[in-house]
N, C-alpha and C positions, 0 to 999 in steps of 0.2 A: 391965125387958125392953122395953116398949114407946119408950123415949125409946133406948136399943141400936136397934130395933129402926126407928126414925125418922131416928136416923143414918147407919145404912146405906145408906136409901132415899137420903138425901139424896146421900151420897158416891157411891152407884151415880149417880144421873143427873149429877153433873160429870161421871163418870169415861166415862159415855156418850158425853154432848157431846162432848169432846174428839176420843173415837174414831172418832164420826162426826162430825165438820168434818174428821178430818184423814185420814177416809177420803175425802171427796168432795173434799176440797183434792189428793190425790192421784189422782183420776180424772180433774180438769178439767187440773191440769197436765200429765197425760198427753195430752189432748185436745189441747191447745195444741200441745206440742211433734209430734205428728204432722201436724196441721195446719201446722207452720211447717217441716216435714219435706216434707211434699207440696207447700207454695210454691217452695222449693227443687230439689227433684225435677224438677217443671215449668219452672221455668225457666231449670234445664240441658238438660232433654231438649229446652224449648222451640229453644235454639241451635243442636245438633246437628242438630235438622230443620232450618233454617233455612239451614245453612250448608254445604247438600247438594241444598237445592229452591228458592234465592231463583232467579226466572228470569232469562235473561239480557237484555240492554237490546233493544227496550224493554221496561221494564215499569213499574208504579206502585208499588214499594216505600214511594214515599217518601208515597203514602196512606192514611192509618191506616186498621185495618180500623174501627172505627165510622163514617166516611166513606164505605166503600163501597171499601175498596181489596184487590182478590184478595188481591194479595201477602200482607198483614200477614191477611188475614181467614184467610187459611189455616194461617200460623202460630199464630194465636191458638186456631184448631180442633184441631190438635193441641195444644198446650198446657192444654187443657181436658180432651184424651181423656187426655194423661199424668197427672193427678193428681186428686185426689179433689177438687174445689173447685166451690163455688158461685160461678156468674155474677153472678149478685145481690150478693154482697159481696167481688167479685173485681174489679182496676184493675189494667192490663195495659199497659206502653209497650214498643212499638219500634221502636226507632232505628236509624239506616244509618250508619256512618262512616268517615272522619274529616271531622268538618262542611268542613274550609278545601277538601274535594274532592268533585267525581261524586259521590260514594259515596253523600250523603244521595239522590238521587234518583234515578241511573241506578246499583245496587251491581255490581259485577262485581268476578271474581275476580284481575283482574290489577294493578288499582292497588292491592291491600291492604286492602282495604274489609272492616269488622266488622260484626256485629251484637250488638246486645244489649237484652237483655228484663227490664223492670223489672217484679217483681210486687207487690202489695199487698191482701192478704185481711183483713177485720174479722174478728176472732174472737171470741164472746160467749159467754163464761162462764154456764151453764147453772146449776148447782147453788150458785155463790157470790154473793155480793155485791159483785162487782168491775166497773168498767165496761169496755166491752168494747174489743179494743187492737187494733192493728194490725201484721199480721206482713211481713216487707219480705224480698225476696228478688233477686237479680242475676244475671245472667250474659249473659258478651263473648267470642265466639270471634269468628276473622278467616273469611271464608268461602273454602272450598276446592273447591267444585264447585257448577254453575250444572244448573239443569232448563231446558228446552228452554222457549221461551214458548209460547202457543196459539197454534196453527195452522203451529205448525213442523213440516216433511215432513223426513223423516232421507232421505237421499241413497242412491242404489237400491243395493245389492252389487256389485262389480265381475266381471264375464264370467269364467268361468272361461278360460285360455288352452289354446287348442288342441293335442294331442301332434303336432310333425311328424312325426313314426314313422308315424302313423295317418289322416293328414287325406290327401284327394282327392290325385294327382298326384305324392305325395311320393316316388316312384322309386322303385314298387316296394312288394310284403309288408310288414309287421313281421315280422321274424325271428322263431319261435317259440321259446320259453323252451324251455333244455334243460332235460331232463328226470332226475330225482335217480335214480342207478343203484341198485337194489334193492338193502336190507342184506342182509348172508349172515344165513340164521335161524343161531342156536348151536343146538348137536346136545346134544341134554338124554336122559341115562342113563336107563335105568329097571332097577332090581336088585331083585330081591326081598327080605324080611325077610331070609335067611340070608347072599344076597349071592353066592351061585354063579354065579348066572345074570344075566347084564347083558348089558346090548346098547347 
């Protein structure tokens, strides 16, 4: 009984081990893969902002935002609010192009000019003994609308045009709208339950 009884113990802890490494092998790769899900995420949505708010010339596109450059600094602040991502082990590039044009430093929408956003997150494995990897993500759309730069004044509405019918001197009244001839009401019965008597 006792040596049964010592084999079991034994068999129980392999058969634990197993089930847990390949429970926490199965938590951290879930980790990963969301994490490389959010690198992605962000750096699609990072495009679409970008390729609806790059401003139009001049502007400093072509100064990364760790320099100090709006443009890219603003893209990069939405990129951050799209996905779940640490700074600390987040590496962000963006580009203007096609380099042989403008594009890289004045971008605007009419020569063809793209953007795209390279991202790179370290991601360290918690529960394994694995070192920690780096997950890579892209994205290039052509920009299709420009935001106005700082201190652009949008141009006043144009005067509504005056009715000659109604303005000073026009010869005379506005003719007054005729007037809709009254419907005939319809002549509605009234009978009693038996129906003798109607009018």
């Amino acid at each position: 009984m006792r040596i049964e009884r010592g084999q079991a113990i034994v068999e129980f802890a392999l058969a634990a081990t197993l089930v847990i490494a390949l429970f926490f092998g199965i938590v951290e790769f879930g980790r990963a893969l969301y994490a490389y899900d959010q690198v992605g995420h962000a750096a699609r949505y990072g495009t679409r902002y970008a390729i609806v708010n790059t401003p139009a010339p001049p502007n400093d596109c072509s100064t990364s935002y760790s320099s100090g450059g709006t443009c890219q600094q603003a893209i990069y602040n939405y990129v951050l609010s799209e996905g779940n991502l640490d700074p600390s082990n987040l590496s962000a590039t963006i580009l203007f192009g096609p380099t042989t044009s403008t594009c890289t430093t004045t971008p605007t929408t009419s020569n063809g000019c793209w953007v795209r956003i390279d991202l790179s997150e370290t991601f360290q494995f918690l529960f394994l003994p694995i070192n920690a990897i780096t997950l890579h993500s892209s994205s290039q759309v052509y920009l299709s609308a420009q935001a106005p730069t700082p201190g652009y004044t949008a141009p006043p509405p144009p005067s509504p045009t005056p009715n000659p019918s109604s303005s000073p001197g026009g010869g005379g009244s506005p003719s007054p709208s005729p007037s809709a001839a009254p419907s005939a009401v319809p002549s509605i019965s009234h009978c009693n339950k038996g129906g003798r008597h109607c009018s």
